[in-house]
N, C-alpha and C positions, 0 to 999 in steps of 0.2 A: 176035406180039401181046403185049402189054408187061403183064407180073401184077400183081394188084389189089392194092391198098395194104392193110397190116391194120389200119387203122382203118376203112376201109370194110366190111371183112371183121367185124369186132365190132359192128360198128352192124350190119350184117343181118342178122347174128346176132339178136340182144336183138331187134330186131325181129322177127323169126320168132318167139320164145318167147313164151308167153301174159303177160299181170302179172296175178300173184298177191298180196291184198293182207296185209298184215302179222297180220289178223285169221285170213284162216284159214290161216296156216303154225299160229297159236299154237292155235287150235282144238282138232288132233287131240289135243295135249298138255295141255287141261284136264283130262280126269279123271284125270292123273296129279298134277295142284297136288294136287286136293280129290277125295280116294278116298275112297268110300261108309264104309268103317271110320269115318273119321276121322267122317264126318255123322252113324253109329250114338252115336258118342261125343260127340255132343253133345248125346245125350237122358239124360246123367250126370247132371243135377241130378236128375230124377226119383229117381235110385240114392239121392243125398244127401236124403232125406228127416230123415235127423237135424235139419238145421239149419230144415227143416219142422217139424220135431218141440219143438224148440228154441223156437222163435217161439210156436209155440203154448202150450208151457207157459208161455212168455214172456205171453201176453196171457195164462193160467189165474191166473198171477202178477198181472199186473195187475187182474186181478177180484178178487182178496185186499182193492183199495181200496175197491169196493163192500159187501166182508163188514163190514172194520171201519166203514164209511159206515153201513150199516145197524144194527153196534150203537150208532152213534157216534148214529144217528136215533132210537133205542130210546131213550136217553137224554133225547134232546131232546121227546122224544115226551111223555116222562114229565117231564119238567120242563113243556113245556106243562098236559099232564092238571093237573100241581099248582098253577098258574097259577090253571087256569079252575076249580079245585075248591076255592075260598079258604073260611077261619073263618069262620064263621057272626057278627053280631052278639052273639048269646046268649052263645060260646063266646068270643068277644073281649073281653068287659064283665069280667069279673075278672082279666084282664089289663089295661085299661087302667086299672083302678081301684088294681092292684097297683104300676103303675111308673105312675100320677098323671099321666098322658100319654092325649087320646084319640087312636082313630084321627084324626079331623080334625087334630090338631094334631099328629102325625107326619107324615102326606101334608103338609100346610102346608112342613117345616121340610125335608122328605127329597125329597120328592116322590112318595113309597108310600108309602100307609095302610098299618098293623100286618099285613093279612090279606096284603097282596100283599109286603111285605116278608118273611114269612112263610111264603108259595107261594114265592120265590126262595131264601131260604136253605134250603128242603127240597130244591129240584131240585140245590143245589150240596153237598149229603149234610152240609150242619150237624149233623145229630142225633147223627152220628158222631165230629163232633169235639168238641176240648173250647171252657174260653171262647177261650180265645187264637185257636186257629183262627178260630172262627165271623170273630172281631173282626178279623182277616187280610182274609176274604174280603170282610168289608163294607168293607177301606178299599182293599184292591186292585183288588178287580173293580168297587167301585161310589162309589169316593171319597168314601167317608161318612166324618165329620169325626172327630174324638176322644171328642166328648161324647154324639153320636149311634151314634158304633160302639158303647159301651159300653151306652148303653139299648138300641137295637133288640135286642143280644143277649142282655141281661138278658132281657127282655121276650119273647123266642124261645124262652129257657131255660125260663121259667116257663111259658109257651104247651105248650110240647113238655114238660112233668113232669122238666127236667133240672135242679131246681133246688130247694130249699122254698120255701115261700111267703117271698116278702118278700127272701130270701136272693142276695146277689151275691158277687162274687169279695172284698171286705174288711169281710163281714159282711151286715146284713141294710138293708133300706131300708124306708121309708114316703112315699109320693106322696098328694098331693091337687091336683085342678085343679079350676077354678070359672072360669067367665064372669059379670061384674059389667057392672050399668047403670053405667058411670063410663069417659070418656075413658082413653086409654093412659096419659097426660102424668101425671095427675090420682093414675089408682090408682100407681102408680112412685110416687107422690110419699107416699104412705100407710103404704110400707115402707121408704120409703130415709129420710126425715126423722122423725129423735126423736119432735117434737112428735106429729107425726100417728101415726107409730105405736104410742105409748103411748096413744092412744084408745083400743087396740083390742087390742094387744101390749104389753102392757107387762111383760117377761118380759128377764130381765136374762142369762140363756143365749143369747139371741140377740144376737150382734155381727158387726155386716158388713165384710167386710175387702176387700172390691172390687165397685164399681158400676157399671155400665155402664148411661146415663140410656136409660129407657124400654125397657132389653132385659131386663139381668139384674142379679141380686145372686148373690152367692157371699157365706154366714157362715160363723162357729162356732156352737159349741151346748156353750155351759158350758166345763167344763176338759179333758173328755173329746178322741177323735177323730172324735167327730160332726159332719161337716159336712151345710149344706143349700143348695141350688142354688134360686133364687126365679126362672121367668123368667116374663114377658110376652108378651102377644101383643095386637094387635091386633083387633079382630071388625068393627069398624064406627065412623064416627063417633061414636056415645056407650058404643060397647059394649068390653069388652077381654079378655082371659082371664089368669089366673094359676095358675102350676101350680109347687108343691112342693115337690121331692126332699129328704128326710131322708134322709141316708144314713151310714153305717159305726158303723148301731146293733147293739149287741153281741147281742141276743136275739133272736129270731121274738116274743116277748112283748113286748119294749120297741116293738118297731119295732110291732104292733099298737096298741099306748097312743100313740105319737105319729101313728100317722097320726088316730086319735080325737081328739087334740089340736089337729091341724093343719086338721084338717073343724071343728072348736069354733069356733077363731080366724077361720077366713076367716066362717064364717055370723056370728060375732060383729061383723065389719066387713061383711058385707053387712047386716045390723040398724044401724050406723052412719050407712051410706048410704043407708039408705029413713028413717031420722028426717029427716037431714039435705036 
């Protein structure tokens, strides 16, 4: 009988033997990949509580913006209250009579009447600074002009006791304002021309060295460095207002005799205008 080939022999082989698949040879050998040590050691963040720790004073840190937020609202809080807690009329009338300016006719030109400009330069700690300051803040934070920064903080100085009566930074002033029955066009025309003026003014200290039709006058006053600012306002078709500024008079006394003087002249020309 002729012996079986060994290729026949290895096929019945491998046939007799079971298949086993690739999964469970690798099987018995997983807990040796990932042994339980190595699983305990992945509950090591817990260990690392520092950078727990860390995080949290990290946000303790970020609630610091809340503190300063909350002084930062203390403030604002308080610049509100000053807001809503404005000068009284009564308390404002010797101020507007001092720098010749009413409130009407500051809210007109600024856009805040004296009391609410007044509430804002308190919230922004003015009483602390000096003029320069104040006069900073009104043209940084609120783009008020040259001629406006100078009065509101005049006018603040005096409000707030930082200042004597009448008294600015090159000496002392005197203001007058009035509203007349008479056109814009009309009254301008009563201080800017010779003729008409010497109806009324006929005062040879006063000479005008720059006019601007229907707004303003800018003079002199004599040989001295007394200057006077004359501007205009409109009120209404027949109506208009005129208001004063004598300024860089050498005395709390002078500057008292001309504002006397300047309340003279103008009723003197509203006595013009009611013959006329």
């Amino acid at each position: 009988m002729p012996a079986p080939k060994l290729n026949s022999i290895k096929a019945a082989g491998q046939a007799a033997l079971p298949k086993v698949s690739a999964s469970k040879i690798a099987k018995p050998n997983a807990p040796i990949i990932a042994p339980p040590p190595k699983a305990k050691a992945a509950a090591a963040p817990e260990a690392t509580k520092p950078p727990a720790a860390k995080s949290s004073a990290k946000n303790g840190a970020g609630k610091t913006a809340p503190v300063k937020s909350a002084a930062t609202k203390g403030v604002t809080a308080k610049a509100v209250a000053s807001k809503t807690v404005l000068d009284t009329p009564a308390k404002l009338r010797p101020i507007e009579q001092a720098v010749g300016v009413s409130s009407d006719a500051v809210a007109r030109r600024t856009g805040k009447s004296w009391a609410e400009w007044f509430a804002l330069l308190d919230a922004a700690g003015a009483a602390e600074l000096d003029h320069k300051g104040i006069v900073a803040v009104l043209a940084q934070r609120h783009g008020v002009g040259p001629w406006w920064q100078q009065m509101v903080t005049v006018a603040y100085e005096k409000a707030r006791g930082m200042r004597e009566h009448h008294e600015n930074d090159d000496g002392f002033q005197a203001g007058v304002s009035k509203t007349l029955e008479l056109p814009l066009a009309k009254l301008f025309r009563f201080w800017a021309e010779p003729a008409e003026r010497n109806k009324w003014l006929a005062d040879d200290r006063f000479s005008i060295h720059k006019a601007t039709a229907s707004k303003s006058i800018r003079a002199r006053w004599g040989r001295g460095v007394s200057r006077i600012d004359v501007d205009f306002c409109e009120k209404g078709p027949t109506k208009s207002q005129v208001t004063v500024q004598h300024n860089r008079i050498e005395t709390s006394d002078a500057a008292e005799q001309m504002k006397a003087y300047w309340a003279k002249k103008i009723s003197a020309l509203e006595a013009l205008l009611t013959r006329a």
